[in-house]
VOSE-189146 format. One record per atom (N, C-alpha, C, O): residue number from 1; atom name; x, y, z. Coordinates in pm, 1 decimal. Layout:
<sites>
   num   atome       east      north         up
   NUM      CA          X          Y          Z
...
</sites>
This chain:
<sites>
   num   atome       east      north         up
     1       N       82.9     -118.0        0.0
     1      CA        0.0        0.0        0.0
     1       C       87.2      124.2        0.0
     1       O      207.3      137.3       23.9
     2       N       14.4      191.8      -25.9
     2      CA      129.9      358.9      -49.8
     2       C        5.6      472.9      -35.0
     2       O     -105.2      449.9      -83.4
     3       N       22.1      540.6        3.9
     3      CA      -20.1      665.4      -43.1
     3       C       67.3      809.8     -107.1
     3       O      181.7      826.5      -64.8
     4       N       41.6      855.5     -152.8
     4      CA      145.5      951.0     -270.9
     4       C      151.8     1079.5     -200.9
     4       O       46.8     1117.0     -148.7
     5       N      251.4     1151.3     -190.4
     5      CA      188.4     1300.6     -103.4
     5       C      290.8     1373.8     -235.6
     5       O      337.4     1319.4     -335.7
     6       N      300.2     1499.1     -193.8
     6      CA      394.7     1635.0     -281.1
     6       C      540.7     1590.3     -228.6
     6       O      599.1     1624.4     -125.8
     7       N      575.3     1515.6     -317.3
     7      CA      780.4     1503.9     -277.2
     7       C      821.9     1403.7     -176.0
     7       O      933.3     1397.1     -124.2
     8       N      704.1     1314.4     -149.9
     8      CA      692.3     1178.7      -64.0
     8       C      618.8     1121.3     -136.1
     8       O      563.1     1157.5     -239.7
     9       N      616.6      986.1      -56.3
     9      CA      496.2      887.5      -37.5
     9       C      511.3      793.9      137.7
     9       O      605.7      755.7      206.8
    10       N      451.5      792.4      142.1
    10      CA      403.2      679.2      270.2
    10       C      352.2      555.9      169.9
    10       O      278.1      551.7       71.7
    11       N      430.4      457.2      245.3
    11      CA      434.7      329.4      213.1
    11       C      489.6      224.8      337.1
    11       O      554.8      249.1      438.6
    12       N      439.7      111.8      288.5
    12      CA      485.3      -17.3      399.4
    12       C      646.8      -25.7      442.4
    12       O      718.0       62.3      394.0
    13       N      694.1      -99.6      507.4
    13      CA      799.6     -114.8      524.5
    13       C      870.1     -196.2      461.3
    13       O      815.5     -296.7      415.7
    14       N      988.2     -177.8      444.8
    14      CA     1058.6     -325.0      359.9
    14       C     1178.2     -346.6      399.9
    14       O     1250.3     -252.3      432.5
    15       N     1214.9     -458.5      403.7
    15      CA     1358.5     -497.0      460.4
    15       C     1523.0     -411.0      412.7
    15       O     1631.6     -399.3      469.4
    16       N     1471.0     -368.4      290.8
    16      CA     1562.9     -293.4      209.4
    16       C     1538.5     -162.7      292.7
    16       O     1582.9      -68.5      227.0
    17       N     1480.9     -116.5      421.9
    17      CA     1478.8        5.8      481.7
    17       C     1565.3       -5.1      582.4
    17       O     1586.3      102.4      638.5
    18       N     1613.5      -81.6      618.3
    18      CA     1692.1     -100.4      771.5
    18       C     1842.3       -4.7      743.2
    18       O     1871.5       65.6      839.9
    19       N     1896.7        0.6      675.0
    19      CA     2029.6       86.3      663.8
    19       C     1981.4      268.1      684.3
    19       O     2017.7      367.6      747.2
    20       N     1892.1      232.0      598.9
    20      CA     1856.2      416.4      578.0
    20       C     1788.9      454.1      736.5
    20       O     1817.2      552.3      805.1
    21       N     1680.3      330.2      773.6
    21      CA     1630.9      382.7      921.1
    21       C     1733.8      397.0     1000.1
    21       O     1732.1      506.7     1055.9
    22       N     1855.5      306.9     1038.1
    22      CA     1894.5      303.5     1153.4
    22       C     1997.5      460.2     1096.1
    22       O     2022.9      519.4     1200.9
    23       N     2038.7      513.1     1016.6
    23      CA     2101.5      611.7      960.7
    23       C     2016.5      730.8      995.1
    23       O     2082.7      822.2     1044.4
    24       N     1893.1      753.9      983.1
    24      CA     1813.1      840.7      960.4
    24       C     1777.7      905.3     1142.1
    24       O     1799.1     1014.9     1193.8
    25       N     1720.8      786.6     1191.7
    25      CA     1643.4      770.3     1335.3
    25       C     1783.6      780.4     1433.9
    25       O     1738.1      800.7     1546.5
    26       N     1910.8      776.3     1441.9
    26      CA     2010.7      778.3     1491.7
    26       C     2025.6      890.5     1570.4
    26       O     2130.6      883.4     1634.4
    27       N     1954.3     1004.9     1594.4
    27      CA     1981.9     1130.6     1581.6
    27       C     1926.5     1176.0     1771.4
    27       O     1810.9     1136.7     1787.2
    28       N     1962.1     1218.6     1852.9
    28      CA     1929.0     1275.5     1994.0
    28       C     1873.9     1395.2     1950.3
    28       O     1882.7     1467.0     2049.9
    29       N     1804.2     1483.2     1830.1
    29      CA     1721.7     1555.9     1799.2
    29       C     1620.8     1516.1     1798.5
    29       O     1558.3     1549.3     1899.2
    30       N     1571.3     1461.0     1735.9
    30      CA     1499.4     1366.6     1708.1
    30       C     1423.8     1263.4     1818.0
    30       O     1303.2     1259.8     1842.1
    31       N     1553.7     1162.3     1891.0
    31      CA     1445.4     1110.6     2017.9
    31       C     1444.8     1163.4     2104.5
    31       O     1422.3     1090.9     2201.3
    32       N     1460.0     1270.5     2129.0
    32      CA     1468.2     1329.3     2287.8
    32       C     1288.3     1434.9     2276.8
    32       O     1251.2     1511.4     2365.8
    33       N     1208.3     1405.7     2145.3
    33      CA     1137.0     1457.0     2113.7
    33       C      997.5     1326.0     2116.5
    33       O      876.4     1346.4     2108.4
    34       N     1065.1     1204.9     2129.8
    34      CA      948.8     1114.3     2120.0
    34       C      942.4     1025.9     2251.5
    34       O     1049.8     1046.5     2307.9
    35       N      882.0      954.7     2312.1
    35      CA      844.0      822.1     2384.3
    35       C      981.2      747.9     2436.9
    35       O     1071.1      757.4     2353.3
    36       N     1004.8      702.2     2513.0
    36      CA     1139.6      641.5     2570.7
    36       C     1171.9      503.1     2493.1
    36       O     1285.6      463.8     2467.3
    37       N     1073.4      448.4     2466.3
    37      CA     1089.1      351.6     2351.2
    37       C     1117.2      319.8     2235.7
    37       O     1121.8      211.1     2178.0
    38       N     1138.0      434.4     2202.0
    38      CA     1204.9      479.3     2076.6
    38       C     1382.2      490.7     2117.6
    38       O     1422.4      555.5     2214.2
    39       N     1470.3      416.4     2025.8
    39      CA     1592.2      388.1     2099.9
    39       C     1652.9      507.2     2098.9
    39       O     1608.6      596.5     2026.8
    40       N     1771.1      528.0     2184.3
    40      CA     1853.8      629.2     2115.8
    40       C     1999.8      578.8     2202.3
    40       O     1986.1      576.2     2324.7
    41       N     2115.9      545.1     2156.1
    41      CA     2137.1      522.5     2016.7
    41       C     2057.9      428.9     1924.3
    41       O     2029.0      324.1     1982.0
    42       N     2014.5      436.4     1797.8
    42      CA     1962.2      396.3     1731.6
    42       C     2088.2      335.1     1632.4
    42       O     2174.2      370.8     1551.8
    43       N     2013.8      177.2     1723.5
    43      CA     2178.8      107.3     1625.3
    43       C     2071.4        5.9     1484.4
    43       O     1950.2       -0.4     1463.8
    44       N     2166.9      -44.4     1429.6
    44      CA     2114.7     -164.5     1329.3
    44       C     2029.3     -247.1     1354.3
    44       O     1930.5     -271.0     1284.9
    45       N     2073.1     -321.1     1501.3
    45      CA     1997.9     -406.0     1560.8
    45       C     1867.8     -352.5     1565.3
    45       O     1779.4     -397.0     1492.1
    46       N     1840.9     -224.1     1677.1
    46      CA     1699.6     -172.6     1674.6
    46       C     1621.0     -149.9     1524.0
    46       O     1498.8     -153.0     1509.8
    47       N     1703.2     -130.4     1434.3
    47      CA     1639.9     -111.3     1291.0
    47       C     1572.4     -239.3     1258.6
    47       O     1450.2     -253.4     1254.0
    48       N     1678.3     -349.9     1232.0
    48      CA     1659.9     -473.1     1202.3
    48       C     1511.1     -497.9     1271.8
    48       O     1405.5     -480.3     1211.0
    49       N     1521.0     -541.7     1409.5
    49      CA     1400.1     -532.1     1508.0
    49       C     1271.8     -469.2     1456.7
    49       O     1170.0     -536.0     1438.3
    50       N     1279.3     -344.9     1435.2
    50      CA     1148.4     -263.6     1442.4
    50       C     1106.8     -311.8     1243.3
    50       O      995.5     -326.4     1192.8
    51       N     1214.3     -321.7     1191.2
    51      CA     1126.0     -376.8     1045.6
    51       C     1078.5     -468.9     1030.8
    51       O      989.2     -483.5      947.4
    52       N     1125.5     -569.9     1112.7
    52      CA     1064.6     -696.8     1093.8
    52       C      933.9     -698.3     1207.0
    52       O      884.0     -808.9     1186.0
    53       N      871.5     -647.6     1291.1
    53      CA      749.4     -632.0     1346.9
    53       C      697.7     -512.1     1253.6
    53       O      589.5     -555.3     1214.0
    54       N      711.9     -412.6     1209.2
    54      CA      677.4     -364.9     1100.4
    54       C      617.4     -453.9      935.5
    54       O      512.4     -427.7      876.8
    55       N      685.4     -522.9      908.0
    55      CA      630.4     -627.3      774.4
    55       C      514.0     -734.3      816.6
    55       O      473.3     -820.3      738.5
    56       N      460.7     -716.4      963.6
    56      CA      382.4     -778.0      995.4
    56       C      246.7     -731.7     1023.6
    56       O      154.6     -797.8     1071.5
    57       N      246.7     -620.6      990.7
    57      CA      114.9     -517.4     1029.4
    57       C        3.4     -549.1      912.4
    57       O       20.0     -548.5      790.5
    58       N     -141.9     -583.2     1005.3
    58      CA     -249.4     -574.3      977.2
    58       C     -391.7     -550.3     1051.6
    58       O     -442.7     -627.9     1132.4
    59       N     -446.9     -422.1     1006.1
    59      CA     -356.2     -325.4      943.1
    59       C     -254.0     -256.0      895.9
    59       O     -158.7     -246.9      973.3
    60       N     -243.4     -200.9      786.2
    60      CA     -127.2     -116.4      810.4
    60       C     -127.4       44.6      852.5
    60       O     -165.7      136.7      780.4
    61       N      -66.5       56.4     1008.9
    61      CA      -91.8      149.8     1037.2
    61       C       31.7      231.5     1049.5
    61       O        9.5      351.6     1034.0
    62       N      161.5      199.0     1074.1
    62      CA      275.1      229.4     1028.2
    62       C      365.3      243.9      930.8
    62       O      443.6      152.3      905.6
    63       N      367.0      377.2      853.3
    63      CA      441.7      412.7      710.1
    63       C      553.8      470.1      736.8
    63       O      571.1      561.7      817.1
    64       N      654.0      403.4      652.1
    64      CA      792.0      459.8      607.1
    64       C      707.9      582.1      554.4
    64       O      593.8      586.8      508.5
    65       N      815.7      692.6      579.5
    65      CA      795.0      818.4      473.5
    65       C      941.2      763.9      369.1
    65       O     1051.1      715.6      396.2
    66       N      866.7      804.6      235.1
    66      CA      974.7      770.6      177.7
    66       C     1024.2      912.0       66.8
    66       O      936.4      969.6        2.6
    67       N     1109.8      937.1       60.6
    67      CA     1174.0     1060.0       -7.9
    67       C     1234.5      986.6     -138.9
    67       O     1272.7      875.8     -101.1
    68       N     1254.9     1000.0     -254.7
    68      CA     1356.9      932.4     -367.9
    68       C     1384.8      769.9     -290.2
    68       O     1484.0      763.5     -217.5
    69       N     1323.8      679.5     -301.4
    69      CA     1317.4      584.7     -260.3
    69       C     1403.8      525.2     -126.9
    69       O     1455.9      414.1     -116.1
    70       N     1401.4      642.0      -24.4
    70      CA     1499.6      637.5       52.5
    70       C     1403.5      639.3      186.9
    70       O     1310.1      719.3      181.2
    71       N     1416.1      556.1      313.6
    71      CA     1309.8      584.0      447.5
    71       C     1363.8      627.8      540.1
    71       O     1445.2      574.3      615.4
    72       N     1294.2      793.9      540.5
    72      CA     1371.1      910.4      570.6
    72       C     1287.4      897.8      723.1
    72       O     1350.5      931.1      823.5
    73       N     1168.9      857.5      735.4
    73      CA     1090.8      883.9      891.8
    73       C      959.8      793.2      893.1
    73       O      943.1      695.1      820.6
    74       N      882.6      834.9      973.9
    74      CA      759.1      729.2      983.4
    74       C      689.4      832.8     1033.9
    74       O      723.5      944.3     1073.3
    75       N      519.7      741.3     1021.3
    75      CA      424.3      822.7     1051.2
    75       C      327.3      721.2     1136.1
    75       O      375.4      610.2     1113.5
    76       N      252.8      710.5     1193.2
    76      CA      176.9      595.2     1253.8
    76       C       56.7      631.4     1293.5
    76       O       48.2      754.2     1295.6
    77       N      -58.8      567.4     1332.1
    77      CA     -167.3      579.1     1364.1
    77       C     -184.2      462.8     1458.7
    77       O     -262.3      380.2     1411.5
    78       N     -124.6      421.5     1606.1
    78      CA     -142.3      345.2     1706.0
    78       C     -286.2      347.0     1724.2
    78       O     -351.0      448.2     1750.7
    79       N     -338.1      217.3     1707.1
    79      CA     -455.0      167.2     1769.5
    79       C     -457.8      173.0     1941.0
    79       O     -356.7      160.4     2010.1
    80       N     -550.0      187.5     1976.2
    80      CA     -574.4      243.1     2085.3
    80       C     -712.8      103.0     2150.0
    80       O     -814.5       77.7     2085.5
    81       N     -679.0       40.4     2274.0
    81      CA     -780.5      -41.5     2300.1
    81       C     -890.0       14.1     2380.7
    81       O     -870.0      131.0     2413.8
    82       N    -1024.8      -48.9     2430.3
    82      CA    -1141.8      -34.4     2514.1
    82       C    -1260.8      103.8     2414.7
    82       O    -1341.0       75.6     2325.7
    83       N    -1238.2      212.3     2458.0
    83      CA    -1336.6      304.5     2467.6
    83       C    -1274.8      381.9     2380.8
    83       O    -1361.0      448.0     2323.0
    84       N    -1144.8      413.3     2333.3
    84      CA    -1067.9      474.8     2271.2
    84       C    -1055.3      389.7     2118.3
    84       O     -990.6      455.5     2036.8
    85       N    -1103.7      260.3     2066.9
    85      CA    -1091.4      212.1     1990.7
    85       C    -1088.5      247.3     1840.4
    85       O    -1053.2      169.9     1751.4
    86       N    -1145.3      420.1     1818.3
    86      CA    -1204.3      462.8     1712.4
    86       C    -1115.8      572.0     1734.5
    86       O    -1157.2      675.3     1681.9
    87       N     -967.2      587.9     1817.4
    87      CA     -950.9      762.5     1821.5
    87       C     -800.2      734.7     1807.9
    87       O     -723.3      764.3     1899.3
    88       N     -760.6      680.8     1699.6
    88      CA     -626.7      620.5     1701.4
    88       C     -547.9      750.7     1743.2
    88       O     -605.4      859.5     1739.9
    89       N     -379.8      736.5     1793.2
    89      CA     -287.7      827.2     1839.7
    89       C     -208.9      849.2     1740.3
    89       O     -169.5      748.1     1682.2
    90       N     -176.5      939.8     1705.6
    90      CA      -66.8     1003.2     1572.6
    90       C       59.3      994.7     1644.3
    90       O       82.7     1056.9     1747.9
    91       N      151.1      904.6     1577.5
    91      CA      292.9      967.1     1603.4
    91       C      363.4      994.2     1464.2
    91       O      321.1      961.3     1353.4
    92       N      477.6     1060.1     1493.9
    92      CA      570.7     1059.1     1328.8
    92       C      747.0     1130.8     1413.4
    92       O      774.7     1178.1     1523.6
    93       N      808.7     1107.8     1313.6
    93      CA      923.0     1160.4     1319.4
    93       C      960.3     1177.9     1164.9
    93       O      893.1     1131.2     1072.9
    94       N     1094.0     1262.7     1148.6
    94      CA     1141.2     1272.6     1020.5
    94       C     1292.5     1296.9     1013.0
    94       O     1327.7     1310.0     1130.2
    95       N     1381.5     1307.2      946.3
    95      CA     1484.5     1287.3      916.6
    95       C     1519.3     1459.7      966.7
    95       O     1451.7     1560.2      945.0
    96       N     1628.2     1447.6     1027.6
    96      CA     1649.5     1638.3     1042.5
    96       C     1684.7     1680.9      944.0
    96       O     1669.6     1802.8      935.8
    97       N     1743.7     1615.5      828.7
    97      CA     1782.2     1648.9      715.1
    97       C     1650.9     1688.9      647.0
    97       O     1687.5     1751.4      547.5
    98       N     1535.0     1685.8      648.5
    98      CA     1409.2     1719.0      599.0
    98       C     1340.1     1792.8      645.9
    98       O     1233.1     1808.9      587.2
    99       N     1362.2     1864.7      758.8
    99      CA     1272.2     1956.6      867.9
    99       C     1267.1     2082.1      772.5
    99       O     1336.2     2063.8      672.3
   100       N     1232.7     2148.7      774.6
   100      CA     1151.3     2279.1      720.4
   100       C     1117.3     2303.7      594.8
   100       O     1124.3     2412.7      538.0
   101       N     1070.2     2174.7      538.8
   101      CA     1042.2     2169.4      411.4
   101       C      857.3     2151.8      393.6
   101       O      812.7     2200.3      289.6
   102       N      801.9     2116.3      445.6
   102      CA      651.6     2107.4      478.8
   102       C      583.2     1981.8      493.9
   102       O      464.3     1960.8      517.8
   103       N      710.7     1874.7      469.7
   103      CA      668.5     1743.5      425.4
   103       C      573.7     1672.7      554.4
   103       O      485.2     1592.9      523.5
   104       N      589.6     1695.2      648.5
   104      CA      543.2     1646.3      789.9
   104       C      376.4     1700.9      801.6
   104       O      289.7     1620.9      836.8
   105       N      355.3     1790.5      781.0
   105      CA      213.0     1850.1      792.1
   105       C      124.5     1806.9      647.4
   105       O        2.3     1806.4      662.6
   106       N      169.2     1775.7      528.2
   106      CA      149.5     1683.7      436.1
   106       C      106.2     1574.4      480.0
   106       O      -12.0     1540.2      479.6
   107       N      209.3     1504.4      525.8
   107      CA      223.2     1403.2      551.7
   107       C       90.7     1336.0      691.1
   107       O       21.4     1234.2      688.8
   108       N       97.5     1402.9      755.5
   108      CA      -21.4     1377.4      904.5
   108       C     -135.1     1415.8      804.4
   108       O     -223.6     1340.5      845.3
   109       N     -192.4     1487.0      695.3
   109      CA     -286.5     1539.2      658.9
   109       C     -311.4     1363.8      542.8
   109       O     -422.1     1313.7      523.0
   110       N     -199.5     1315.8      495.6
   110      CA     -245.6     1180.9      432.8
   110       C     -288.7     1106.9      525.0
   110       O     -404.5     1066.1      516.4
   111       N     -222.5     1077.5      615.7
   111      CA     -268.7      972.9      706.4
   111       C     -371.6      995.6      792.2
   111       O     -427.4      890.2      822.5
   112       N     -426.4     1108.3      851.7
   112      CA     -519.9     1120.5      868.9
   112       C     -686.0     1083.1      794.1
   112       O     -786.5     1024.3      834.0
   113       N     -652.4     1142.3      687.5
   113      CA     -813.6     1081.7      626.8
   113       C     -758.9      899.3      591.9
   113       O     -837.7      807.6      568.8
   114       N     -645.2      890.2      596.0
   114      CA     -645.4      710.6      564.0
   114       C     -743.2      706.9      687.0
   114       O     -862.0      678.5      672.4
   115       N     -697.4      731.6      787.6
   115      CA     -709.4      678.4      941.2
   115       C     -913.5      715.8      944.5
   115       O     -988.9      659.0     1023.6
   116       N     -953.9      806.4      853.6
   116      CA    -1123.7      867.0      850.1
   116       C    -1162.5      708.0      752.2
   116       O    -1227.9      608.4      783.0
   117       N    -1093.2      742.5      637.1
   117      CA    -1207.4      655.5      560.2
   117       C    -1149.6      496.9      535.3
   117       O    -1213.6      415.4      468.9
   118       N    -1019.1      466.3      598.6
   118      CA    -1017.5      344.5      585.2
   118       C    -1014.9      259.3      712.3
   118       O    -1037.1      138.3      710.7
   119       N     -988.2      325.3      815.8
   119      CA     -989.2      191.6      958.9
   119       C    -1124.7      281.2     1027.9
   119       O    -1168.0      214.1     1121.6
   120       N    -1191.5      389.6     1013.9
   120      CA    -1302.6      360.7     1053.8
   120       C    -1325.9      488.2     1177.5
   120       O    -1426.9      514.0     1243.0
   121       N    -1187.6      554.3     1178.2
   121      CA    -1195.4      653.9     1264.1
   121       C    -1283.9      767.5     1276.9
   121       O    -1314.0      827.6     1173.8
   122       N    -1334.5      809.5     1398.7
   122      CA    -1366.4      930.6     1426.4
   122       C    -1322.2     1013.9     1470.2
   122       O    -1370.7     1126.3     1457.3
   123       N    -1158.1      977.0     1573.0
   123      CA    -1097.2     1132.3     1574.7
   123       C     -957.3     1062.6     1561.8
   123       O     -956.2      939.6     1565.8
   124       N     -848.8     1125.0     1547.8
   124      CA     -701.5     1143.7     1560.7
   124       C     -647.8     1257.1     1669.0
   124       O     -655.6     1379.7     1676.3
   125       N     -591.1     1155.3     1746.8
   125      CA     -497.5     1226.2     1868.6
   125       C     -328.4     1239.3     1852.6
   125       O     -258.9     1143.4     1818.8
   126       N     -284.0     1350.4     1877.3
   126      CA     -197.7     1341.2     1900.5
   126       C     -117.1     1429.8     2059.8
   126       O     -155.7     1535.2     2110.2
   127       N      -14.0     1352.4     2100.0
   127      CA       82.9     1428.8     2198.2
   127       C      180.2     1480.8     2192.9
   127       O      272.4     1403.4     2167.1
   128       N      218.0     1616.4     2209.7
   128      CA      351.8     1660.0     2216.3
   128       C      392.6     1727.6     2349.9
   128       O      321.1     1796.9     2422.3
   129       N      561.0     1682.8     2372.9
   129      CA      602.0     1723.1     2439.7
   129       C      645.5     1881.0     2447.2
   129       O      714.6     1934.0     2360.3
   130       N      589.3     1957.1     2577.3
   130      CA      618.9     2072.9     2595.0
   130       C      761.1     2148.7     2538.7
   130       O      781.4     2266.6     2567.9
   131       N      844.0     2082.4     2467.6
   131      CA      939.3     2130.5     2473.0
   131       C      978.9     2130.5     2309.5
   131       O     1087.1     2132.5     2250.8
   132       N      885.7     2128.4     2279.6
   132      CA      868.4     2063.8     2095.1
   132       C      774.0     2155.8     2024.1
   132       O      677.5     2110.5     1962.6
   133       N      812.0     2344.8     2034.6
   133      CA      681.3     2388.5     1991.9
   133       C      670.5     2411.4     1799.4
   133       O      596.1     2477.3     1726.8
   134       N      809.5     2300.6     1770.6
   134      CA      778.7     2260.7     1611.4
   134       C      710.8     2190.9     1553.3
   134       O      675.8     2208.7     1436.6
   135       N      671.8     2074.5     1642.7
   135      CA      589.1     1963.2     1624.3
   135       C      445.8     2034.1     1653.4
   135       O      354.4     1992.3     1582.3
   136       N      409.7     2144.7     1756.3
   136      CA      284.3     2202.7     1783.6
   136       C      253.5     2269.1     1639.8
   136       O      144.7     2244.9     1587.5
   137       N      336.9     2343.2     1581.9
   137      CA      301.4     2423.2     1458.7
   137       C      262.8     2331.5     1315.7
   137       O      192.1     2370.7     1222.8
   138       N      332.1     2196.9     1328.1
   138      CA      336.7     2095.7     1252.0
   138       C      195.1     2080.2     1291.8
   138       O      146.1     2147.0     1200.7
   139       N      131.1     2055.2     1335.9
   139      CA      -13.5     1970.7     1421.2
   139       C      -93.4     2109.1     1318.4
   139       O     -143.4     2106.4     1206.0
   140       N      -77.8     2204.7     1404.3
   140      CA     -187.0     2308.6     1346.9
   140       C     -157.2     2349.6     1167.3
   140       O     -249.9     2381.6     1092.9
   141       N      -60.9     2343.3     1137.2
   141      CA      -69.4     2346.2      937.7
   141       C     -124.0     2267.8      914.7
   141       O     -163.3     2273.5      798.2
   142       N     -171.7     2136.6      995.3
   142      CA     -201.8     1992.9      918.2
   142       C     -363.0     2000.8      982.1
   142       O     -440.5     1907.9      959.3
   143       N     -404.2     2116.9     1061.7
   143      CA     -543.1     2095.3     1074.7
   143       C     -603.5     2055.4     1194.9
   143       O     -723.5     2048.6     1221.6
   144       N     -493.1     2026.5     1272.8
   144      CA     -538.2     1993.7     1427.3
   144       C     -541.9     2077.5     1520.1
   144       O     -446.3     2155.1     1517.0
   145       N     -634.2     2098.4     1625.3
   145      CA     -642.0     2216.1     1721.9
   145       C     -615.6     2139.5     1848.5
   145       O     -636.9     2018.4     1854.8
   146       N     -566.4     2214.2     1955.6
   146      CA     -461.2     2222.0     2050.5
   146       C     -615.7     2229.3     2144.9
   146       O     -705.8     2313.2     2144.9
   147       N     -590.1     2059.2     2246.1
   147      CA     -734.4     2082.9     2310.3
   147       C     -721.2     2090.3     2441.5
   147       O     -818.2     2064.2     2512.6
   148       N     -595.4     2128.2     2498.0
   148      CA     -521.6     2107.7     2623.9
   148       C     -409.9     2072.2     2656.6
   148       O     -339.4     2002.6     2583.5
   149       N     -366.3     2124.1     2800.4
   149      CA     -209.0     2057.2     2828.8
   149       C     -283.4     1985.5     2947.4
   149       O     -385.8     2012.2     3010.3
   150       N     -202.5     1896.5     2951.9
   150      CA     -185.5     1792.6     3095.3
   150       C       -2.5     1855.7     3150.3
   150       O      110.5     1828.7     3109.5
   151       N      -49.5     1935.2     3244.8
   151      CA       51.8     2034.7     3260.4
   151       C      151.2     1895.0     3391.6
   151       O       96.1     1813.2     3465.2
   152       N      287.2     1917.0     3375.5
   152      CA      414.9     1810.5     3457.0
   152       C      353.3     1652.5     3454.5
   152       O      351.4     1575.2     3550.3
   153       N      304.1     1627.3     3318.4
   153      CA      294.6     1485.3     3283.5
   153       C      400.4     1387.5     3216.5
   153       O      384.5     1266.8     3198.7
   154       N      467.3     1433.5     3196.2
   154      CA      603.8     1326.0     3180.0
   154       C      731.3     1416.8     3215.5
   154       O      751.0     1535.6     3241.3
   155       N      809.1     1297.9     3203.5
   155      CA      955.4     1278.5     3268.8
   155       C     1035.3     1243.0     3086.6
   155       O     1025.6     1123.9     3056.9
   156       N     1080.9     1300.8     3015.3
   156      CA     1186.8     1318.6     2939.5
   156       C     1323.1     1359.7     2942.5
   156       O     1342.4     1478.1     2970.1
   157       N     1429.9     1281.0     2918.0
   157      CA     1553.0     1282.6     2972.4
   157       C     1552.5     1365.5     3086.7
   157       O     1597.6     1478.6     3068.7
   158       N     1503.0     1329.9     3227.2
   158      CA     1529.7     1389.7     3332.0
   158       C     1467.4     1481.0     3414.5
   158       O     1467.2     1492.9     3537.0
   159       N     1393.9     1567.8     3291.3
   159      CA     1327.9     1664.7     3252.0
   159       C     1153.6     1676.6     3272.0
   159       O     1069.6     1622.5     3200.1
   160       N     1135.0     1741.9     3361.2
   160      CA      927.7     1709.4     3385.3
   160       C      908.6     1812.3     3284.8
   160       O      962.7     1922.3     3295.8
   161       N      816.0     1773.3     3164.0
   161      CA      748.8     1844.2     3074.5
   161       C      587.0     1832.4     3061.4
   161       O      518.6     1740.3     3105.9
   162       N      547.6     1932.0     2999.4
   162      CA      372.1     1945.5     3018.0
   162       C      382.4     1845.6     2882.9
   162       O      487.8     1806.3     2832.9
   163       N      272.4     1820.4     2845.3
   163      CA      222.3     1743.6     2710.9
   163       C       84.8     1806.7     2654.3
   163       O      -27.3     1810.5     2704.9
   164       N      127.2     1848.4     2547.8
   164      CA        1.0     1877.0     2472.7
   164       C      -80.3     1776.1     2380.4
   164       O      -44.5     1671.1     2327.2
   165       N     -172.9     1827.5     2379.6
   165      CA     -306.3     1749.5     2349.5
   165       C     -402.6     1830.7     2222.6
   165       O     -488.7     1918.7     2222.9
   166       N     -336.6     1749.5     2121.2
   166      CA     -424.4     1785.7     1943.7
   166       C     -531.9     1696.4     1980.8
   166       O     -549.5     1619.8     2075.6
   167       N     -612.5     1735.3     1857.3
   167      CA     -725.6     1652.4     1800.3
   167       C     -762.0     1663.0     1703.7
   167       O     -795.2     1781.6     1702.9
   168       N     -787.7     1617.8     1593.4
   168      CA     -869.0     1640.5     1451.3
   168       C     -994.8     1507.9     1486.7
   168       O     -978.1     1397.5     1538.6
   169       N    -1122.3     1575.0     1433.3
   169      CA    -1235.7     1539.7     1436.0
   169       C    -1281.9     1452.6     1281.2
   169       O    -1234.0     1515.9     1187.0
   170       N    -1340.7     1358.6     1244.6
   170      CA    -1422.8     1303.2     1134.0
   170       C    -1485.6     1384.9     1078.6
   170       O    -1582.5     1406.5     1151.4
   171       N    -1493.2     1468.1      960.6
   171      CA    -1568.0     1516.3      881.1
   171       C    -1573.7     1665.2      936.5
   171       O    -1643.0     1749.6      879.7
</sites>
């Protein structure tokens, strides 16, 4: 599956991505901006790892962004269990080598209506850390409004940060 954007595409993962991810995702810009589970250092091994549970998705809710056939970042739509089942969570990252080009707010704006008219959604959430007000501006070009902070809700390298709280709505 693919979807096509302006100077990307989002597409599945493929084993032929593991050099460029673990190259790309390597970066303490980058994870010190996402979830603790996200490695950092970002070696081969973790690449290797995350593609091969990646080629197994069904759905597919996790896309390589791909630039000139190269997998520069990802975009995701985490299923969410119980009561939340319909309000999947947005994550993404991108290559720093690609930041201020527009591709990211593109990019959440494809996957979003995937996430409306093909798994069934009614809203898209996303979180950012207080300390990330690029990723906030990213959210709002792409259409999402800012519906709250959950003010000293996480612990990032060390660090107590507020977390903000997007939403884009169905239709």
């Amino acid at each position: 599956m693919e979807l096509q954007g302006q100077g990307f595409k989002l597409r599945n993962w493929k084993l032929e991505d593991i050099e460029s991810l673990q190259k790309h995702a390597d970066n303490p810009n980058i994870s010190c901006f996402l979830w603790d589970r996200f490695p950092n250092p970002y070696t081969k091994d973790d690449a290797i790892k995350w593609t091969a549970l990646m080629l197994k998705q069904n759905p597919l809710v996790n896309f390589a962004i791909d630039i000139n056939g190269e997998a520069v970042g990802a975009i995701s739509l985490e299923p969410r269990p119980d009561v939340y089942a319909k309000a999947p969570l947005l994550g993404y990252w991108l290559s720093e080598s690609f930041w201020g080009r527009g591709i990211m707010p593109r990019a959440i704006k494809l996957v979003t209506n995937y996430a409306f008219t093909s798994l069934g959604a009614i809203r898209v959430q996303a979180i950012v850390f207080g300390n990330n007000p690029q990723s906030m501006r990213v959210l709002e070009k792409a259409g999402f409004t800012k519906e709250g902070v959950l003010r000293n809700n996480v612990i990032k390298n060390g660090v107590v940060l507020d977390e903000h709280v997007y939403g884009m709505l169905k239709g």
